[in-house]
C-alpha positions, 0 to 999 in steps of 0.5 A: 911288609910293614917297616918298623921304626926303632926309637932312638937310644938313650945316648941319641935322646940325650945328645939330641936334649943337650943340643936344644938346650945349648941352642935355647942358652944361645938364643936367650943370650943373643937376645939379651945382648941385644936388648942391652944394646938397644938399651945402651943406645937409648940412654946414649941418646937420651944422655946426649939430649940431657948432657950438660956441655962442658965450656973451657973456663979458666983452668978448669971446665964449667957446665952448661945447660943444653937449653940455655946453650941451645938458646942462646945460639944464633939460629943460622938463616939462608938470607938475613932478615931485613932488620938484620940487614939494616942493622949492618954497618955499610960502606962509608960513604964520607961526611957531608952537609944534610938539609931537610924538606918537610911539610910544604913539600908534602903530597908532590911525587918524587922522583921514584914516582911516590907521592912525598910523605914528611912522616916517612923514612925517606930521602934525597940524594944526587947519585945513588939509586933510587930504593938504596938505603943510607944510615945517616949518622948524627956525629954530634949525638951519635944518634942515627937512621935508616933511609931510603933514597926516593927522590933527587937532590939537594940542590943547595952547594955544599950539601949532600943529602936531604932529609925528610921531617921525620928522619931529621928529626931522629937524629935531631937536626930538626934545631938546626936545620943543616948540620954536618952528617956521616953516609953509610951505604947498606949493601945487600939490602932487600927493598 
């Protein structure tokens, strides 16, 4: 016996025509949506990237260019850098007399053990520890120097600090030979 398969009616053909058709209707629209979404989402970023910031100016709002804007914002470090560090205010430490020691002392070791160099950055306090560093402040020029604290002394009464040729001589008390300085301790520092 051989089975016979009847074709399906016209009616059957036609429902079966309009179902593909609503289906491919559904599917180019789904794709459509979705291509304007992932559009959307690129002029979004790429708005975003090329947006001009807007900053309260008086009453109204002014634009700001990304770039600028982004350059000009500090770039946040985990630790400051030694220059930043040194450029920090410090605790004061008090007005005082400062001396300083130049080339006849050069070549003998300090107190640190490092070998006196008048051309250095460097000098000598009673108390603080060996490696601080100390702004010292000229108040009579307002010119100031970073040194670093590597030998012991002054041992001169009324004096505070001694200072080496080469930071007296940034802050000008080379003339002079003693004067009248202010201390600022620099915390945080990274020898």
């Amino acid at each position: 016996m051989t089975e016979t398969h009847a074709l399906p009616d016209r009616r059957a053909r036609l429902r079966a025509f309009v179902r593909l058709k609503l289906e491919a209707r559904m599917l180019r629209g789904v794709l459509i949506l979705a291509l304007i979404g992932i559009a959307a989402l690129g002029f979004g970023w790429w708005h975003r990237a090329h947006a001009v910031e807007q900053v309260p100016l008086g009453r109204g709002v002014a634009g700001v260019d990304p770039a600028i804007a982004a350059a000009e914002r500090p770039v946040r470090q985990l630790r400051p850098t030694p220059m930043e560090t040194l450029r920090s205010i410090g605790r004061s430490m008090g007005m005082g007399k400062a001396s300083h020691y130049g080339p006849g002392l050069a070549g003998n070791p300090t107190a640190s053990g490092e070998i006196f160099n008048p051309r250095k950055l460097t000098a000598a306090h009673r108390t603080l520890p060996l490696g601080s560093r100390v702004r010292v402040i000229n108040p009579r020029n307002g010119q100031s120097v970073v040194v670093r604290i590597n030998d012991r002394g002054p041992f001169v009464a009324g004096r505070v600090i001694d200072l080496s040729t080469a930071a007296a001589r940034r802050i000008g008390l080379m003339q002079q030979g003693v004067g009248r300085v202010e201390l600022r301790l620099l915390i945080g520092e990274s020898v």
